[in-house]
N, C-alpha and C positions, 0 to 999 in steps of 0.2 A: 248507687249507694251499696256498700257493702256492709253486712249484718257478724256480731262478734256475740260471743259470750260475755266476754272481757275485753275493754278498753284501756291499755296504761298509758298513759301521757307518762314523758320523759324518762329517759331511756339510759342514767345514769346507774350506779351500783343499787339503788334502793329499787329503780323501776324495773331494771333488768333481771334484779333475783326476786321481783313479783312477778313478773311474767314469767320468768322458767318454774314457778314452783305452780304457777296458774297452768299452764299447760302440762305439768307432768299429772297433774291431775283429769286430762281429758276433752277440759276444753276447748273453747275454737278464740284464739287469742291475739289480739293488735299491739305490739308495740311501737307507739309512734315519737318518732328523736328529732327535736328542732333543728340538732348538727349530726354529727360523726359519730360514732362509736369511738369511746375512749376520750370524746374532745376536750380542749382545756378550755373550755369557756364556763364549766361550772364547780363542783365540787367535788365531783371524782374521780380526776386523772392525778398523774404521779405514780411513781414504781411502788411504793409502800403504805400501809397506817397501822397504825399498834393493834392488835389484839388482846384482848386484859378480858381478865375476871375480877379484878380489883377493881370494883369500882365503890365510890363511897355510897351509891343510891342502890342499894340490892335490887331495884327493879330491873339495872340494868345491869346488872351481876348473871340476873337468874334469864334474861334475852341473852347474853352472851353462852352459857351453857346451856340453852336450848341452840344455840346454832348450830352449835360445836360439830353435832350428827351432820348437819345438813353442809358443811364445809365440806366435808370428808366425803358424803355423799357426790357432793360436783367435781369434787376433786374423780369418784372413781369413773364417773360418765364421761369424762373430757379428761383423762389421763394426763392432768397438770397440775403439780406442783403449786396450791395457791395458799395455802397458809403453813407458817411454821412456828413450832412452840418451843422456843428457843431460849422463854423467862422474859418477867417484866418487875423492871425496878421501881418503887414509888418513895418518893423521898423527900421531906418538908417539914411541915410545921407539924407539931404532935396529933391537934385536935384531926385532922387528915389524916392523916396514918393511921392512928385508932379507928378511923370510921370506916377504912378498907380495910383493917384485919379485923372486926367485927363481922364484915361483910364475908369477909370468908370464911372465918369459922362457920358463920349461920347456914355459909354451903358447903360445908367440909371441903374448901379446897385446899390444897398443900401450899404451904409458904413461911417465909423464915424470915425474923424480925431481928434485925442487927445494927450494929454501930454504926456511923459513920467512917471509921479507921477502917473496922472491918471492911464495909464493902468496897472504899477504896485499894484494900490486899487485893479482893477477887477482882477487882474491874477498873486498874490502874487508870488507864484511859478516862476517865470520868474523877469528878471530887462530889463527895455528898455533903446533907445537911445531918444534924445527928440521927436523925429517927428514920428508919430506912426499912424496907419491906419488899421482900423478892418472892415472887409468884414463878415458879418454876413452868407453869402452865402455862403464860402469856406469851407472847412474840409478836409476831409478825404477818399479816397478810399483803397481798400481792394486786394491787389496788388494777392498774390498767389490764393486766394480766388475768384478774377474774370480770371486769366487765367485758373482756372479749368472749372468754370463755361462757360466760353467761349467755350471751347473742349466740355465740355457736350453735349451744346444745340446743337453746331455744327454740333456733330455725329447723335442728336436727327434729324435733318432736312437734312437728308443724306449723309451730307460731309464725306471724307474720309479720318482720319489721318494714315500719317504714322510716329511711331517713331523709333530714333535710326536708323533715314537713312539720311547718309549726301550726301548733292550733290554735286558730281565732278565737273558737266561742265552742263550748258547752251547753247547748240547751234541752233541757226538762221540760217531759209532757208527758205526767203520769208517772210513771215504770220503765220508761223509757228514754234513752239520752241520744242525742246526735253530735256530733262531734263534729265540729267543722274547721276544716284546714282550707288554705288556696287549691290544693288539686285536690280535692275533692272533701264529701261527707261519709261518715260511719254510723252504724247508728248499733246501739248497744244495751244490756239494760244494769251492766254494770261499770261503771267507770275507777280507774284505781289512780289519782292523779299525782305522781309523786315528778314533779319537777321543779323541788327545790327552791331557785331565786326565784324561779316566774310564778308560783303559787298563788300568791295575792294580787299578781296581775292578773289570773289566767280565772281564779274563780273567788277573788274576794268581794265579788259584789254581791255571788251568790249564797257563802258561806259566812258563818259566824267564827270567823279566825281570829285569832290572839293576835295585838302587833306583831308582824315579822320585820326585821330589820338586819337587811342583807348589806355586808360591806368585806372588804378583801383582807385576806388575809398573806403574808410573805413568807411560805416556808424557805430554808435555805440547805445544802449540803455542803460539806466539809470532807475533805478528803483523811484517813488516819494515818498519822508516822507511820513507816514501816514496821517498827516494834509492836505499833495496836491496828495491824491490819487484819487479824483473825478475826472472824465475822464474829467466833463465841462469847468473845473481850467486850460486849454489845448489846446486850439486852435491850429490849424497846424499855424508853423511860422517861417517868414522870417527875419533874421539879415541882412539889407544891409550895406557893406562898400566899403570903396575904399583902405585899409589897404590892398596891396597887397605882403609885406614882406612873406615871408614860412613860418617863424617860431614865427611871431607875435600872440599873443591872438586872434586878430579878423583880420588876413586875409583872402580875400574875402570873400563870404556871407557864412552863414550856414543857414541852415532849419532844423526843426523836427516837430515831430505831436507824440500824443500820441497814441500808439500801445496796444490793448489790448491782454494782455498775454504777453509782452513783456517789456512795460515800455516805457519813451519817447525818440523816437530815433531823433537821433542829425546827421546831417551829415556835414558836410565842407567842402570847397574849401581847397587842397592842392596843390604843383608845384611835381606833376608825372609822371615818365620817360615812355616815352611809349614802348608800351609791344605788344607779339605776343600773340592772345589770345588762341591761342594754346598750349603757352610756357607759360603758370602762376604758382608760389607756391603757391598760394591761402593766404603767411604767412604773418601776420600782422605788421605794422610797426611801433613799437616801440616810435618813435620821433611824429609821428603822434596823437596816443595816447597819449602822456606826454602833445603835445599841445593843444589839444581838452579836456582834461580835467581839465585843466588851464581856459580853457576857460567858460567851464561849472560852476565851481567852482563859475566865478565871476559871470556870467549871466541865470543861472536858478538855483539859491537858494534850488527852492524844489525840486532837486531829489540827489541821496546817490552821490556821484561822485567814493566812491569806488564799486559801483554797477555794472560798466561800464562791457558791453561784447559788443564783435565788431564783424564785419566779411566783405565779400569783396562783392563788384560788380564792373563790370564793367562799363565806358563809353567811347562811342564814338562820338567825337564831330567833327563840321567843322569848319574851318580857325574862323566864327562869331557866334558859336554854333547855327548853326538855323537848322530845320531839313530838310531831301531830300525828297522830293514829286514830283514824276514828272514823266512824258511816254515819251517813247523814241519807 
């Protein structure tokens, strides 16, 4: 049995940038991954996700600019390229837009409130709704490329991953935690459990968690005409609505940001049975597809629509999509 500081279950961007920030601190630290580094079996893999200060909840306004240091920081330890601030578009129904340029001023960040004409001049490639909001600060980060990077430095400053080891059972006595996988046990006196879809499998009998309800989501990429192939034509962006039909054009929001090597990926709200994330066909959904590129069709001009390749991830969300942070 081997003795840690720290314990992280799952080994995704969330557990990965706890373990590297846990060991540049000193201590003696286990990162244990049910799969692979980088795997597509949970939430996240893929080349890209938006980076935003805009967000309508200030709380997650003022997490995003506390990261900010801490990007730049891993960026200088592992000498990679993993976020870029490149502007982020938010664009929708008014009561939305007012609540992220609230949010901004409240944190003096820079941003510019314009037409819908207007922002289709600067960013032809795209058509807006009228009420439009460009965050010059926002872009883009580098989703597979910073969980590798994460693992690297992690192992560089002693941490110790293990993968391809799931764990059974968590059990409590005292002050003390044991962790147990098939090859073997850990014992620890602090456990940091961020993996995602298996959460309420892995310790909802122990914990008093909020329903989770994990089900998949279809992002897709789209390749841009030649004329909008400059990546700067591309701001990461946000569609808000309140269109909450399944099979309408613009129900709930969509987001995309341009991917390099990839094309600009597009993702959407759809209404998704939930799933066992053990039990997935990974197979695409067809009606999903027909609407999302319906949609495309009308609101980004510049890119091929029969270009589209798609693939899956997961989410897991609570009753009010907020996330679980918290000691027990």
């Amino acid at each position: 049995m081997e003795n840690f500081d720290h314990i992280v279950v799952g080994g995704g961007a969330m557990g990965a940038a706890t373990a590297w920030q846990l060991v540049r601190r000193g201590h003696s630290v286990a990162l244990i991954e049910q799969f692979g580094i980088a795997h597509d079996r949970g939430s996240s893999h893929g080349g890209a996700r938006i980076f935003r200060f805009a967000y309508r909840n200030p709380l997650y306004a003022q997490l995003a600019i506390d990261s900010l240091s801490q990007w730049r920081e891993l960026e200088a330890e592992t000498g990679e390229v993993l976020l870029e601030q490149l502007g982020q578009l938010d664009h929708g129904v008014a009561p939305a837009i007012d609540e992220i340029e609230q949010s901004l001023r409240r944190f003096d960040r820079p941003f510019e409130r314009i037409s819908g004409a207007d922002a289709h001049q600067r960013w032809p490639g795209m058509k807006f709704d009228e009420h439009v909001i460009f965050s010059p600060d926002g872009g883009r980060c580098f989703a597979d490329r910073t969980v590798r990077a994460l693992y690297r430095r992690f192992e560089e400053l002693g941490g110790r991953v293990f993968l391809n080891v799931r764990v059974e059972d968590i059990e409590i006595s005292g002050d003390v935690a044991t962790v147990v996988t098939a090859e073997g046990t850990f014992r620890t006196h602090s456990v940091v459990v961020a993996a995602g879809a298996w959460v309420d499998k892995l310790v909802g009998s122990q914990v008093a968690l909020p329903p989770m309800r994990v089900d998949v989501g279809q992002p897709l990429h789209y390749q841009p005409f030649q004329e909008f192939a400059d990546p700067t034509l591309w701001p990461s962006f946000i569609h808000h609505t309140i269109d909450k039909d399944a099979t309408s054009v613009v129900a709930g929001s969509t987001y995309g940001m341009y991917t390099p090597g990839e094309g600009v990926k597009v993702g959407r709200e759809h209404v998704a049975p939930a799933i066992d994330p053990d039990d997935r066909d990974f197979a695409l959904n067809q009606q999903w597809l027909a609407i999302d590129n319906a949609y495309v069709k009308e609101w980004l001009p510049g890119v091929d629509v029969s270009s589209a390749t798609a693939t899956t991830c997961l989410f897991t969300n609570t009753p009010d999509a907020d996330f679980i942070i918290d000691r027990i």
